[in-house]
C-alpha positions as CSV (number, residue, x, y, z in Angstrom):
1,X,0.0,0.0,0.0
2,X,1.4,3.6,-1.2
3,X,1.4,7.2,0.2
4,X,0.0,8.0,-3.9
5,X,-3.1,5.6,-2.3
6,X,-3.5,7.0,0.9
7,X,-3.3,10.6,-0.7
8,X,-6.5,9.4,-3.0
9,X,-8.3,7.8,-0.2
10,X,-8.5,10.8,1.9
11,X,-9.4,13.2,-1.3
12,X,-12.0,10.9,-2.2
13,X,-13.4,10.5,1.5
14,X,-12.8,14.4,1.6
15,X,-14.8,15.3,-1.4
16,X,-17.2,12.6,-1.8
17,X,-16.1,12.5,-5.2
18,X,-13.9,10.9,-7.4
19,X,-14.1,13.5,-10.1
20,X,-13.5,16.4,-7.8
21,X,-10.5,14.3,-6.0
22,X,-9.3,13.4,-9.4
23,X,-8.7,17.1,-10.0
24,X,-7.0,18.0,-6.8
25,X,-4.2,14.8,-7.1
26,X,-4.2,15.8,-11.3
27,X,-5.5,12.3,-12.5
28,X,-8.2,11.4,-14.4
29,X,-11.5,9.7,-12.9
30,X,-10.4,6.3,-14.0
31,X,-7.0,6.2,-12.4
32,X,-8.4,7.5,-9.1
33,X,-11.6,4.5,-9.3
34,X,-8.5,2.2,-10.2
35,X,-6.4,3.4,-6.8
36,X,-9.4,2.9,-4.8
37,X,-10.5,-0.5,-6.0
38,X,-6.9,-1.3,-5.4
39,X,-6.8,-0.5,-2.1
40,X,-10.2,-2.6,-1.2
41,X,-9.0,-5.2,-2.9
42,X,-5.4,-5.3,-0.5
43,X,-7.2,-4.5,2.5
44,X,-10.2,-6.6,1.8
45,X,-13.2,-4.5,2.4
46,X,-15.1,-2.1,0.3
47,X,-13.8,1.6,1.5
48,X,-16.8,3.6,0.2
49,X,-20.6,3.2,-0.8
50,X,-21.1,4.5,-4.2
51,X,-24.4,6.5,-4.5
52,X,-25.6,8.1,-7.1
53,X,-24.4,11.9,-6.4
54,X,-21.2,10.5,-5.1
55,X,-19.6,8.5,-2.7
56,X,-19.4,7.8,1.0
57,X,-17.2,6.3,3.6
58,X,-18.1,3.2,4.6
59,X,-18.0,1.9,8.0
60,X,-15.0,0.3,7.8
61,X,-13.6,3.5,5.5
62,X,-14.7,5.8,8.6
63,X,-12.9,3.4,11.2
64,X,-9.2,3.6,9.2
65,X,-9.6,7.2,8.0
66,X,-7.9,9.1,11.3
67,X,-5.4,6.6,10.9
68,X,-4.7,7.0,7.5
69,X,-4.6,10.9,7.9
70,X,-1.6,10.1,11.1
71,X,0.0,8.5,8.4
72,X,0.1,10.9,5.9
73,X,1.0,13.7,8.3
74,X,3.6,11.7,9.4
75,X,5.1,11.4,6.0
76,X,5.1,15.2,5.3
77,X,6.9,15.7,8.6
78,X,9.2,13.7,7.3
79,X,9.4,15.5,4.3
80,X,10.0,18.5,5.4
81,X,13.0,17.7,8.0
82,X,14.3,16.1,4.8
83,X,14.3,19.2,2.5
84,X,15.7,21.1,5.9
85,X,18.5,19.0,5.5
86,X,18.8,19.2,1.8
87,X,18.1,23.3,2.3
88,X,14.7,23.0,0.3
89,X,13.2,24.8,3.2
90,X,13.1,28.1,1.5
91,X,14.6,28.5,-1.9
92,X,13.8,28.8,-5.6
93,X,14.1,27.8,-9.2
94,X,13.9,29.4,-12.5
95,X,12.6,27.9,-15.5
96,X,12.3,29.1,-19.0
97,X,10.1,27.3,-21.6
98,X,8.4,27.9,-25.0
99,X,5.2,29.6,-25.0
100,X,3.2,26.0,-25.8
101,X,4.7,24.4,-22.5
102,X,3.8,27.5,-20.7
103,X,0.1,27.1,-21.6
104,X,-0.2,23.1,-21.9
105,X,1.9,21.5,-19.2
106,X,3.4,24.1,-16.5
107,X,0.2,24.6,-15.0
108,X,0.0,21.2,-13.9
109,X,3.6,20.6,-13.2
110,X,3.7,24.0,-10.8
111,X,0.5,23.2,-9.3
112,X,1.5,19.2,-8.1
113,X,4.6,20.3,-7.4
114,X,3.7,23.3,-4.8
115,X,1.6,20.7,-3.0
116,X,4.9,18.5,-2.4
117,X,7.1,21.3,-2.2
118,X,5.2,25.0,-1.0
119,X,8.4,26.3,0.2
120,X,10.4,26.3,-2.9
121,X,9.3,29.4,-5.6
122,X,9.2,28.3,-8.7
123,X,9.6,31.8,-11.1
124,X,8.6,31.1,-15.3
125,X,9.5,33.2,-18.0
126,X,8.7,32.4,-22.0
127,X,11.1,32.7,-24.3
128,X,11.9,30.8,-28.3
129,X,14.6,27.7,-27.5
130,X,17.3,29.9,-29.1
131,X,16.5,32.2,-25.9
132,X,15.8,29.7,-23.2
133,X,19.2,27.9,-24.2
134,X,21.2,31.5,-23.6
135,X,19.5,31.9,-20.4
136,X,20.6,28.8,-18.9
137,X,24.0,28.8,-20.2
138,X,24.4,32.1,-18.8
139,X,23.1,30.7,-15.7
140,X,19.8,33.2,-15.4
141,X,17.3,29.8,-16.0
142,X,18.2,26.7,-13.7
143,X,15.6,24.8,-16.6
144,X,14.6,25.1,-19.6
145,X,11.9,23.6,-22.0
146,X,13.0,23.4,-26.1
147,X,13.5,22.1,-29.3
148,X,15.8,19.5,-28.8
149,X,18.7,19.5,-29.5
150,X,19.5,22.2,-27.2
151,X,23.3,23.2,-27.8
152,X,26.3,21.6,-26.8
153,X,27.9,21.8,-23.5
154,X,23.7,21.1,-22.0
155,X,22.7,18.2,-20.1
156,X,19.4,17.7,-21.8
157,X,16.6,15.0,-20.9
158,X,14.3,13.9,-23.9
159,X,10.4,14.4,-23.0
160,X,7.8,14.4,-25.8
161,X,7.7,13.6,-29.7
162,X,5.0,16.2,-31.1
163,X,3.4,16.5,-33.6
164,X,3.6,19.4,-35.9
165,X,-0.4,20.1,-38.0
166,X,-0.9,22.3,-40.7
167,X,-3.3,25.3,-40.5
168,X,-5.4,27.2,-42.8
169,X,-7.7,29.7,-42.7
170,X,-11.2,27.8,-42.5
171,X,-12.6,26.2,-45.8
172,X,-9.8,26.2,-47.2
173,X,-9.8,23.0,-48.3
174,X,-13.1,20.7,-49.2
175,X,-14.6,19.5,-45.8
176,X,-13.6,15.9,-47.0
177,X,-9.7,16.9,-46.5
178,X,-8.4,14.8,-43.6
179,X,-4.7,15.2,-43.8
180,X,-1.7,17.7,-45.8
181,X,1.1,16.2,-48.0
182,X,4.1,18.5,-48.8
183,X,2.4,18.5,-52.6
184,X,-0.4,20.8,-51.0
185,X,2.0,22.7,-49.8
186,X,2.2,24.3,-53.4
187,X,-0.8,26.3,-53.5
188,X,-0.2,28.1,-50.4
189,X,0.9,31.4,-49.0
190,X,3.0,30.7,-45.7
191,X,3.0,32.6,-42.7
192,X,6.0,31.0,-40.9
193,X,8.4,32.4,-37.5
194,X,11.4,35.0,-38.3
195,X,13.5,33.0,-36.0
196,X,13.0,29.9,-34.1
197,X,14.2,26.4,-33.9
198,X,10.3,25.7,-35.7
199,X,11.9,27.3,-38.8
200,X,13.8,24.9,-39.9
201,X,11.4,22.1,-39.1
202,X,9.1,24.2,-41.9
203,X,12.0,24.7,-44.5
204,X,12.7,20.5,-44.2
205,X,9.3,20.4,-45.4
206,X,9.7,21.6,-48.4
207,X,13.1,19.6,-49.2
208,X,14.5,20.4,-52.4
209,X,11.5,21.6,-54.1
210,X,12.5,23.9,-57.1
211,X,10.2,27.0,-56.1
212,X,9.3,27.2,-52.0
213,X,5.7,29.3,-51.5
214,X,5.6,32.9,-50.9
215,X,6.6,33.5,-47.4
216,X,5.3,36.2,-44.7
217,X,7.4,36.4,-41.3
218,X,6.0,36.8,-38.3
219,X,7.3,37.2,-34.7
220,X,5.6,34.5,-32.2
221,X,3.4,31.9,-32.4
222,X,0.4,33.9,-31.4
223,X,0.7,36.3,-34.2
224,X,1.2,33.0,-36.7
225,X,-2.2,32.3,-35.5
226,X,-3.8,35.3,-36.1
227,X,-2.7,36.2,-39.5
228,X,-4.1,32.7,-40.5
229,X,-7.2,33.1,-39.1
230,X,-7.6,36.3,-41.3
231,X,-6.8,34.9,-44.2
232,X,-3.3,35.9,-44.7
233,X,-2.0,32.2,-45.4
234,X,-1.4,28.6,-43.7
235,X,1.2,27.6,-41.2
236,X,3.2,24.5,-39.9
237,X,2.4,24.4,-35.9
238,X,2.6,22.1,-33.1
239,X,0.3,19.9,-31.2
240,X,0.5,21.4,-28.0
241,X,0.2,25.2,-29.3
242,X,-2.9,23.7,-30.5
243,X,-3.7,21.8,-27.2
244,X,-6.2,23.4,-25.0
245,X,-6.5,26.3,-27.4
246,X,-9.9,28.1,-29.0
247,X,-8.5,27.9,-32.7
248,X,-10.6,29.4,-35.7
249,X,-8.3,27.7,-38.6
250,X,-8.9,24.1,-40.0
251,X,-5.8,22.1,-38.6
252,X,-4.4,18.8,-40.8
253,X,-2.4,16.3,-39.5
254,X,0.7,16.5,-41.9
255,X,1.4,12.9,-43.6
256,X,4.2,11.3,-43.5
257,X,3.9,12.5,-39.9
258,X,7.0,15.4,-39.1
259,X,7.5,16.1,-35.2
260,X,9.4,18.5,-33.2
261,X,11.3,16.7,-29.8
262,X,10.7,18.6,-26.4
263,X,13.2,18.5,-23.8
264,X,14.1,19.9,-20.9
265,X,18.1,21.4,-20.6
266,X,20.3,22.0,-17.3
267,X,23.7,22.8,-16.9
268,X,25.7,20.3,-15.6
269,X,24.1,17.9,-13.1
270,X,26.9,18.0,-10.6
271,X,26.1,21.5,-10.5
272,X,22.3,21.6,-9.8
273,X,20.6,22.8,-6.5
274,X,18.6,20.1,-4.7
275,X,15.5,22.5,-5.4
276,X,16.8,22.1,-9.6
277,X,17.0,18.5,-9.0
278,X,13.8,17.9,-7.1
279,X,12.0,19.6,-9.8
280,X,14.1,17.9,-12.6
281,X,13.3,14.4,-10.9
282,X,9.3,15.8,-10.3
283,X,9.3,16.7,-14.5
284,X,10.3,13.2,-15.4
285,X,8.2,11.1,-12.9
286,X,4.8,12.9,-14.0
287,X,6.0,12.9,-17.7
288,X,6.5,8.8,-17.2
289,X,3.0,8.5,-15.4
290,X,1.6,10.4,-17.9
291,X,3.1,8.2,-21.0
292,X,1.9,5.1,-18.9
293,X,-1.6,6.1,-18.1
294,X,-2.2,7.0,-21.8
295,X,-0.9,3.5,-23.0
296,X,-3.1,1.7,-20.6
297,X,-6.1,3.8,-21.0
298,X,-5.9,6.1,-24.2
299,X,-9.2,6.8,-24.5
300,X,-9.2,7.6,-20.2
């Protein structure tokens, strides 16, 4: 039996509900139902009576609850004499990351990691991975999210293959269009970054075509978006710009697939702070859970 369970027992029992305790530990409905019929099924009673509206303790659930709430204030005692010794106690750390991690996945990482760690202060600033990698080589970012590669001399940590879509303005192509070749790529007018590791990604689409498309540069991603949804031209953009976004532009998935590798970069390990390396270690667990609950369950 884990701490992870005992943390989604008492959310459950404190909510009397598994989607509103599924919000608080940043898992989805399923996985928290999972934890719980885990638990019952190691202990060997049922913990909670599902109703209808939600969900309540059971008799035996009410008998082990104080004790399971000792236990997990016990652990973050000893959590906290443990980041007194390591000087977590009150310090910081500085990340830098593109404007898509920003919006997609810091807001989850921060959040999970205040609740382990509410001393440290995490400070974010967005920036393109040419940028971000300055910053941490000149030692003003202890982190930073890019475009791998991220420059030589970096210890970098490989995180997540994605996806780059084509945009257009909407009805550009028939409604039966599913996906985007390069050979499509002809008729259009592309608004495409000044500067950027994304450039290049674009360019390598085009290979060694004899005439590229018209170009118009832009500065940021936000601005890519907006002159396509006037009408201006199509772009090449992420999946996680598009993640979680109110987009008016028809986005194709681009075939054969092209992706964009996003890291994270550090300066050397033996020179990281125990706050760089908690929240290095915290990065790569959650990334890995996340990777394994979507193979399990992709549709949960």
């Amino acid at each position: 039996m884990s701490i992870s369970a005992y943390e989604i027992f008492r959310h459950v029992a404190d909510q009397k509900s598994f989607n509103r305790a599924a919000e608080i530990v940043s898992l989805t409905p399923g996985a928290v139902s999972r934890s719980v019929s885990t638990l019952e099924n190691q202990l060997g009673f049922p913990l909670f009576s599902r109703k209808k509206r939600g969900v309540e303790l059971t008799r035996e659930g009410e008998i082990l609850y104080p004790y399971v709430c000792e236990v997990l204030n016990r652990e973050e005692a000893l959590r906290q004499k443990v980041d007194e010794i390591n000087g977590l106690a009150v310090s910081s750390v500085r990340i830098a990351a593109l404007g898509s991690v920003c919006m997609s996945w810091l807001p989850q990482i921060i959040r999970s990691f205040n609740k382990i760690y509410p001393k440290i202060n995490v400070m974010i600033s967005e920036a393109e991975t040419g940028e971000i990698v300055h910053r941490v080589r000149d030692g003003l970012a202890d982190i930073g999210f890019v475009v791998l590669p991220g420059g030589e001399g970096l210890y970098e940590i490989p995180l997540y293959e994605d996806p780059l879509f084509c945009i257009t303005p909407p009805g550009f192509f028939p409604g039966e269009k599913k996906f985007v070749t390069a050979e499509d790529f002809s008729s259009m007018t592309f608004v495409t970054p000044q500067n950027g590791r994304d450039i290049s990604i674009v360019a390598d689409l085009f290979g060694k075509r004899e005439a590229d498309p018209p170009y118009i540069l832009v500065l940021g991603d936000n601005a890519t978006l907006a002159m396509v949804e006037s009408g201006m031209g199509s772009s090449i953009v992420p999946g996680l710009f598009l993640k979680n976004r109110s987009v008016h532009a028809d986005a194709y998935p681009i075939v054969p697939g092209r992706y964009r590798t996003i890291g994270l970069i550090t300066d050397s390990r033996e020179n990281w702070s125990p706050a760089t390396n908690q929240m290095v270690n915290h990065i790569v667990s959650l990334m890995k859970e996340q990777k394994t609950a979507q193979k399990k369950h992709p549709l949960g």
